[in-house]
C-alpha positions, 0 to 999 in steps of 0.5 A, spaced: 500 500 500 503 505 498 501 512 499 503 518 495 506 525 498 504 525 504 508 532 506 510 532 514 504 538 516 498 531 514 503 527 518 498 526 524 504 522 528 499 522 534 503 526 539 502 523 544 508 517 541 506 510 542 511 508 550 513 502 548 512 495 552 518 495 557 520 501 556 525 500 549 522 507 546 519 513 549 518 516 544 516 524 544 514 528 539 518 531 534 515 539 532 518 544 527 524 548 530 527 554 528 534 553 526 539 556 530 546 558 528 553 557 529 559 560 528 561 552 524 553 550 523 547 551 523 542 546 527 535 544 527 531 538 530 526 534 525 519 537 523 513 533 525 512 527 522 515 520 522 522 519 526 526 520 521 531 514 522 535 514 517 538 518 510 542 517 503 542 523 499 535 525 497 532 520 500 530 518 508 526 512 511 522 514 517 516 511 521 511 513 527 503 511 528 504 505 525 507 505 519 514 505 514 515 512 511 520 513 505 521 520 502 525 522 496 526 530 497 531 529 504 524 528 509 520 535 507 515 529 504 514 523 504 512 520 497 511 512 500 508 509 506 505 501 508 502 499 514 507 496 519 504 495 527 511 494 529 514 500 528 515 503 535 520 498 536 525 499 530 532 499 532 535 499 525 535 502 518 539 503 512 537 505 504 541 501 500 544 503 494 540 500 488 533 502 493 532 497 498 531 498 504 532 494 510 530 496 517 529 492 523 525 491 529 527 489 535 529 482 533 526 481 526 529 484 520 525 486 513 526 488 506 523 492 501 525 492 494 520 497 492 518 503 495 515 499 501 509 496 496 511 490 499 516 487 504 519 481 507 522 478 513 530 476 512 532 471 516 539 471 518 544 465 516 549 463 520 557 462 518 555 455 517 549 457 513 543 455 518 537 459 521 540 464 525 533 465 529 533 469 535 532 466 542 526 465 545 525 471 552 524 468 559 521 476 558 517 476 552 517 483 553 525 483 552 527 480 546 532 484 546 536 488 540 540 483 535 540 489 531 541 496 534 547 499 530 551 505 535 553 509 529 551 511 522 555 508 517 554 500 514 555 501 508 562 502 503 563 500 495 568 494 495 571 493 488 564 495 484 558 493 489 556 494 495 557 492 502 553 492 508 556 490 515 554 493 522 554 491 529 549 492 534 550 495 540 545 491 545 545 489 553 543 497 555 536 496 555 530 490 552 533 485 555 539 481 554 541 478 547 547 475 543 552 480 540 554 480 532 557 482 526 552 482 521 553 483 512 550 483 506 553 483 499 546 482 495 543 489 497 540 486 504 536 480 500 540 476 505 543 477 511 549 473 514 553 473 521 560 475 520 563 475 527 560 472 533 562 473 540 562 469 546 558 468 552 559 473 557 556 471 563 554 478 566 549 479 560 545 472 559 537 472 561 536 471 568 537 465 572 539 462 565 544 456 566 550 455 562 548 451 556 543 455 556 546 462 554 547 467 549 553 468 544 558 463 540 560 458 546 567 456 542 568 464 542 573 466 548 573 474 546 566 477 550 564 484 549 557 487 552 556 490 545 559 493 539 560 501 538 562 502 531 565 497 525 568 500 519 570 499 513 579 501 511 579 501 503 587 501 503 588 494 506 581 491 504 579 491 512 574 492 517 576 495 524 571 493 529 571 497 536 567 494 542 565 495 550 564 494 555 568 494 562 571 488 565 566 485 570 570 479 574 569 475 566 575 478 562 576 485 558 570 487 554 573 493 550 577 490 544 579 492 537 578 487 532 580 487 525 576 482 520 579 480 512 572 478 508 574 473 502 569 474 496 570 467 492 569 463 499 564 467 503 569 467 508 572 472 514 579 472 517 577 475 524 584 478 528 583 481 536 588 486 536 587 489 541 583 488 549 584 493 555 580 495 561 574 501 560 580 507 562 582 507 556 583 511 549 581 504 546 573 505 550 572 508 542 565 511 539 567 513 532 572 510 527 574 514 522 579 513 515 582 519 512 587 518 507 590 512 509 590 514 517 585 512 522 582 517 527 577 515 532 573 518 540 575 515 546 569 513 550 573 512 555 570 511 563 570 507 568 575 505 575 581 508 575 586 510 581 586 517 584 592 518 581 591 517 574 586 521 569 581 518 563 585 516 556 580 521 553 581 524 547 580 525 539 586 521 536 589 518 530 595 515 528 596 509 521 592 503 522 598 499 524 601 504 530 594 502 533 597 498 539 602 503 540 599 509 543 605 513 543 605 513 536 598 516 537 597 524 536 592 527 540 588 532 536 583 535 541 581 532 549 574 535 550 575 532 557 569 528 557 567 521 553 565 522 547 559 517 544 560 517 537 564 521 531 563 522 524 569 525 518 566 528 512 569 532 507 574 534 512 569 536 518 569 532 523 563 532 529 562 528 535 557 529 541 558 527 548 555 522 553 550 526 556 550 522 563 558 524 564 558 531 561 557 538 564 554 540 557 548 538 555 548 537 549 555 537 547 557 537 539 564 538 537 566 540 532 572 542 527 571 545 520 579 543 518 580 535 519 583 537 527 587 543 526 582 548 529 577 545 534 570 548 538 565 545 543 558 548 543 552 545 548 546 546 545 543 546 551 536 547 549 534 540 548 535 538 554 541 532 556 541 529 549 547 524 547 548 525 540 548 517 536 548 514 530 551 520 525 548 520 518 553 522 512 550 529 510 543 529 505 543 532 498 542 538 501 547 537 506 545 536 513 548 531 518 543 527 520 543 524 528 540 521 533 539 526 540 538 520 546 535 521 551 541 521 557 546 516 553 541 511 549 533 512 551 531 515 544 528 523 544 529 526 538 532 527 531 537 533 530 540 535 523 546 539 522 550 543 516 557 545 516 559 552 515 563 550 509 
């Protein structure tokens, strides 16, 4: 069923946005906002309407009231909407580039190869190229999110097609789940694991048994949820950065670097690194520019009276990442940084809400880190700033604003002065 131009003012969006059971989204509604300026970028929240949950160029996928929207001039219309009961509980979407759009809700994953007229739940495979279905909740209100990414980007050309992989960040709200390294390289119509980690024993469904736990029991790498998975082109690899905190069953915080072969649909997966949660390593945001890595330190947790948190904005070349004295710090905001983003040579990142004296805390550099500024956009009260979008067609960053570090609130789009 497809609904034509349906512009954001016949949106009724039902203000009172829908709670949803067990307390994954509380949505509020989303109003028209004036845009307020910067010295380095305008912003604005989302109009009313569908949350806007995700963008590519001129096009973005939203939802709200019971539907699935899908717009065509950077969300000022939507041009296409289908019924979809379940859509307060999307954690996940992405437009792919020949149209299809994968969206997921907590624990399913559906796929519209045309303009949402129609879609289709995609069943995930696993390595040995079985069922991967989602287990089955002691809590039937927490099945958990097998597929809630923390940042934007999961998509990257390699070699003239396309290739979707994304990690979810889980084990924070809606009960607890296994955690993964999922991709595609069909466009989404199927959808594989890539990398499973293994049992954490602080985050399995309550008074579970040992053979009844969640994760890959041939893993001994455990981790509480992934922050970021990104794509290096000059080596031909991913990068995978994880937390949590060590909590008595080994250290949560790893970089990963994964190596996918085409012809046999396989991956060579390298731990490179695993350390404790005070440290640079406790990342929210890789990025590679020109040959070099850059990432946000999320770092936080136990520490000594004498020591200060590894916090900070760095970079270094990808084979110096374990060796932090090759690492040039560009800029320290002195606060944990959730998430980042490098386009065209501007860099943004936001504070966690919960460890900041700002508000809203964005930072900003206009010239790839030789200049840097923080602002607080304190008006929107205490927001985390996830899940960066690379800038629409008409060039606006577009990101989530979470309510203290992971509840969703709003949708907020922001354009460099550039």
């Amino acid at each position: 069923m497809i609904s034509r131009q349906l512009h954001r003012r016949q949106f009724l969006g039902t203000a009172s946005a829908v709670a949803a059971v067990g307390g994954f989204w509380n949505p509020r509604p989303l109003h028209a906002a004036a845009t307020r300026e910067t010295e380095h970028f305008w912003c604005r929240l989302a109009p009313e309407g569908p949350y806007i949950d995700s963008q590519r160029d001129h096009k973005a996928f939203g939802f709200g009231d019971g539907k699935v929207f899908l717009s065509e001039d950077c969300g000022q219309s939507w041009a296409y909407s289908a019924p979809f009961p379940e859509a307060e509980y999307i954690t996940f979407s992405c437009l792919l580039g020949n149209g299809n759009i994968l969206w997921a809700t907590r624990e399913k994953l559906f796929l519209s190869t045309n303009n949402l007229a129609s879609h289709r739940e995609v069943v995930v495979k696993d390595q040995q190229g079985n069922d991967y279905r989602p287990h089955t909740p002691l809590d039937a209100d927490e099945p958990g999110w097998y597929f809630h990414p923390l940042d934007g980007i999961h998509t990257w050309d390699i070699d003239g097609a396309e290739m979707l992989v994304w990690g979810n960040y889980c084990n924070v709200m809606g009960g607890p789940v296994p955690v993964n390294i999922y991709y595609s390289t069909d466009q989404g119509e199927t959808v594989k694991i890539a990398y499973s980690f293994g049992q954490n024993p602080r985050f399995q469904q309550s008074g579970a048994e040992p053979a009844n736990y969640l994760g890959d029991a041939s893993n001994p790498v455990i981790c509480r949820h992934i922050h970021a998975v990104v794509y290096h082109p000059l080596e031909r690899a991913f990068y995978a950065c994880t937390g949590d905190i060590d909590r008595g069953f080994g250290n949560e915080c790893h970089w990963l670097r994964g190596a996918y072969d085409a012809p046999s649909d396989t991956w060579d997966w390298q731990v490179l690194i695993s350390v404790n949660s005070n440290s640079r390593y406790k990342s929210g945001g890789i990025n590679f520019v020109d040959g070099q890595l850059y990432w946000a330190a999320d770092a936080n947790g136990p520490k000594r009276s004498d020591e200060v948190y590894d916090r900070g904005i760095f970079h270094c070349a990808p084979a110096d990442l374990a060796d932090p004295t090759k690492h040039t710090l560009l800029f320290n905001p002195q606060f944990e940084l959730a998430n980042m983003i490098i386009q065209d040579g501007v860099i943004v990142a936001g504070h966690c809400a919960p460890a900041s004296t700002y508000a809203t805390g964005i930072v900003i550099s206009p010239d790839m880190g030789q200049t840097w500024k923080q602002y607080d956009l304190a008006e929107y009260g205490p927001r985390s700033p996830v899940r960066f979008h690379p800038m629409n067609s008409d060039g606006w960053f577009r990101v989530d604003l979470r309510k203290g570090w992971i509840e969703r609130a709003e949708v907020l789009f922001l354009k460099p002065k550039v």
